[in-house]
C-alpha positions as CSV (number, residue, x, y, z in Angstrom):
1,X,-18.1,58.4,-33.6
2,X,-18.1,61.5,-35.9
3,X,-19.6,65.1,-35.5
4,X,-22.3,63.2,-38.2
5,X,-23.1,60.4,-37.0
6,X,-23.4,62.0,-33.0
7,X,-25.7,64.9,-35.0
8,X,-28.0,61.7,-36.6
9,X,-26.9,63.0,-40.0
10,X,-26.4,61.6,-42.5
11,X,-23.0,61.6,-45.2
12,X,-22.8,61.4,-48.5
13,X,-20.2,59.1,-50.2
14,X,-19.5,58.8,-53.8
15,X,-18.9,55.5,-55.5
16,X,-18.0,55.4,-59.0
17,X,-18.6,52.2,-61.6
18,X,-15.7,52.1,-63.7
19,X,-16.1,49.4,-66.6
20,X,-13.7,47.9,-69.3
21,X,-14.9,45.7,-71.8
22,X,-18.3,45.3,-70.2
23,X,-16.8,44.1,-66.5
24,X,-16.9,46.3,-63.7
25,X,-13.6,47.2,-61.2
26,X,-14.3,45.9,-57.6
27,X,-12.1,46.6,-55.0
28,X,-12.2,44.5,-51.7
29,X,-12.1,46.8,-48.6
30,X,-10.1,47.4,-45.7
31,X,-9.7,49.2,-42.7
32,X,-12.8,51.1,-43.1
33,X,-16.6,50.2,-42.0
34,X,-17.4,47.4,-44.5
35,X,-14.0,45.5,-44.7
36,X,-13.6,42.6,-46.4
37,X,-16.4,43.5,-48.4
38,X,-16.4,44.1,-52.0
39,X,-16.9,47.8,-53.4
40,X,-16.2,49.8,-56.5
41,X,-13.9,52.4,-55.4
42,X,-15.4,55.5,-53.7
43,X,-15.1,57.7,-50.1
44,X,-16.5,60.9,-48.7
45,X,-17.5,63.7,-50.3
46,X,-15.5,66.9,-49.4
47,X,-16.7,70.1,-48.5
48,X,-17.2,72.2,-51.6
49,X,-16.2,69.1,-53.6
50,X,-18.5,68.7,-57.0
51,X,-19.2,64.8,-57.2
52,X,-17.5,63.7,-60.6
53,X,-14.3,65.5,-59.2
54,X,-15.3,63.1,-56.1
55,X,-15.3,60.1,-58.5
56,X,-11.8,61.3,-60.1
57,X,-10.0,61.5,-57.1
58,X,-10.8,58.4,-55.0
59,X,-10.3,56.1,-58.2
60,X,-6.9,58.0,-58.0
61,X,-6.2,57.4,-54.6
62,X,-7.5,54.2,-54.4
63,X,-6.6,52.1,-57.5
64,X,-4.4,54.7,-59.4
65,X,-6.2,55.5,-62.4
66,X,-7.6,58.2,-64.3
67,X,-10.7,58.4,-65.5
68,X,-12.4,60.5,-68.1
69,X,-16.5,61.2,-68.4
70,X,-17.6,60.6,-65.5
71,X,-21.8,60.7,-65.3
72,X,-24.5,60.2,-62.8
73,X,-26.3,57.5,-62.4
74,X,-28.3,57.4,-59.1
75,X,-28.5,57.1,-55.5
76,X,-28.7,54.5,-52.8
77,X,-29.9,55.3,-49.1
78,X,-27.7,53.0,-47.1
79,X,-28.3,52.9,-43.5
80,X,-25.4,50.5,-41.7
81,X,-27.9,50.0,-38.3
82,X,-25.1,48.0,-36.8
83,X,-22.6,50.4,-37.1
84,X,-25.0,53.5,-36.4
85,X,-23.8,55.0,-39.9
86,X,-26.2,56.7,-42.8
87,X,-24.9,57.3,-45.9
88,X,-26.7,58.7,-49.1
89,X,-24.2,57.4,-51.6
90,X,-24.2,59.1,-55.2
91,X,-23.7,56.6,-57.8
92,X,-21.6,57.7,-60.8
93,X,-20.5,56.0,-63.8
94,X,-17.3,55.8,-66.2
95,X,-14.8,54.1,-68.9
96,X,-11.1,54.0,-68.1
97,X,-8.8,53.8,-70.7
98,X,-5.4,52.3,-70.3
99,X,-3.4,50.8,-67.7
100,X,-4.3,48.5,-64.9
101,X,-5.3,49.3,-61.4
102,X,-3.2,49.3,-58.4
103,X,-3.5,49.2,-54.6
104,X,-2.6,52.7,-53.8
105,X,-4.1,53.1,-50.7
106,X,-3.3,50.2,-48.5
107,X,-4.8,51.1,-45.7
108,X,-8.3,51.2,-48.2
109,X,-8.0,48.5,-50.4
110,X,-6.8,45.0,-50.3
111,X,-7.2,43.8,-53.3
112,X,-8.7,44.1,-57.3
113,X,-10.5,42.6,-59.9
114,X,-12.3,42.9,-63.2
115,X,-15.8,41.7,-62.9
116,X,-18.7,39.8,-65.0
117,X,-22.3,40.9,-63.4
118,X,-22.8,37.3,-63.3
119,X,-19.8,36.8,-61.5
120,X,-19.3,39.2,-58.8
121,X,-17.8,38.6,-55.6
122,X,-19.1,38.4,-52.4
123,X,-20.1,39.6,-49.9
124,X,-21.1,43.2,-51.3
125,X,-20.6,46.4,-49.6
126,X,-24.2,47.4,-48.6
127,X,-24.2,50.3,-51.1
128,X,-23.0,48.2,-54.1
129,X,-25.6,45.7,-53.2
130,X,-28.5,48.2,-52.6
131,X,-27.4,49.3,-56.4
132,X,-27.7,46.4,-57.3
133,X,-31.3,45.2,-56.2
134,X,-32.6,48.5,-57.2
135,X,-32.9,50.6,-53.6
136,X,-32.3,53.5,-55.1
137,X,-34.2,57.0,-54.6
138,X,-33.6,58.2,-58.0
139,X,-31.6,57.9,-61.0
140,X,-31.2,54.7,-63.4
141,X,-30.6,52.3,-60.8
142,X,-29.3,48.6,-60.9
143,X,-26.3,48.5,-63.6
144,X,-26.4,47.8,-67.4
């Protein structure tokens, strides 16, 4: 259990949507809380860490790719009762140019995809699917 989660606290994770040609990058997860669950790539926020840098960095660590504007787009209150974890997770948005995405954290990610809205896959990580239905506290919500 971490100094957060013994303190009640919550953490805040960044996730970042990162679309091409109107389809979003999922990546199924592994290792962490939510495995086998799919997610857009995303992890802690760091101390002193300013949230689109966030965005940049775990979409490099995690799939390997850079990304350029990244935007805000809201926030989800995620509450994971049966692992006793609370996150607030701030949603961010972004294009990514070329190249194709990678498994470069193995321990993180199993595997990737390009996505259709109507064709995601399943099951969602909590926060993806709290996005998704609207849950958020403020911000645009849902996805285009």
């Amino acid at each position: 259990m971490t100094n957060a989660e013994q303190n009640g606290r919550p953490r805040v994770g960044v996730a970042i949507l990162i679309w091409r040609e109107g389809r979003l990058l999922l990546v199924c997860r592994r290792g962490a809380h939510g495995a086998g669950t799919w997610a857009t790539p995303g992890g802690h926020l760091e101390y002193g860490e300013d949230p689109a840098e966030c965005a940049r960095r775990e979409t490099r660590e995690e799939v390997g790719l850079e990304i350029g504007e990244v935007t805000f787009r809201a926030v989800t209150n995620d509450l994971f009762e049966a692992e006793g974890r609370h996150y607030i997770t701030l949603w961010m948005t972004a294009r990514t140019g070329a190249g194709e995405p990678m498994i470069a954290a193995e321990d993180e990610v199993g595997e990737w995809g390009w996505f259709d809205l109507e064709h995601l896959p399943q099951p969602l990580f909590l926060p993806l699917h709290n996005l998704l239905s609207g849950n958020t506290l403020s911000g645009e919500g849902g996805l285009p």
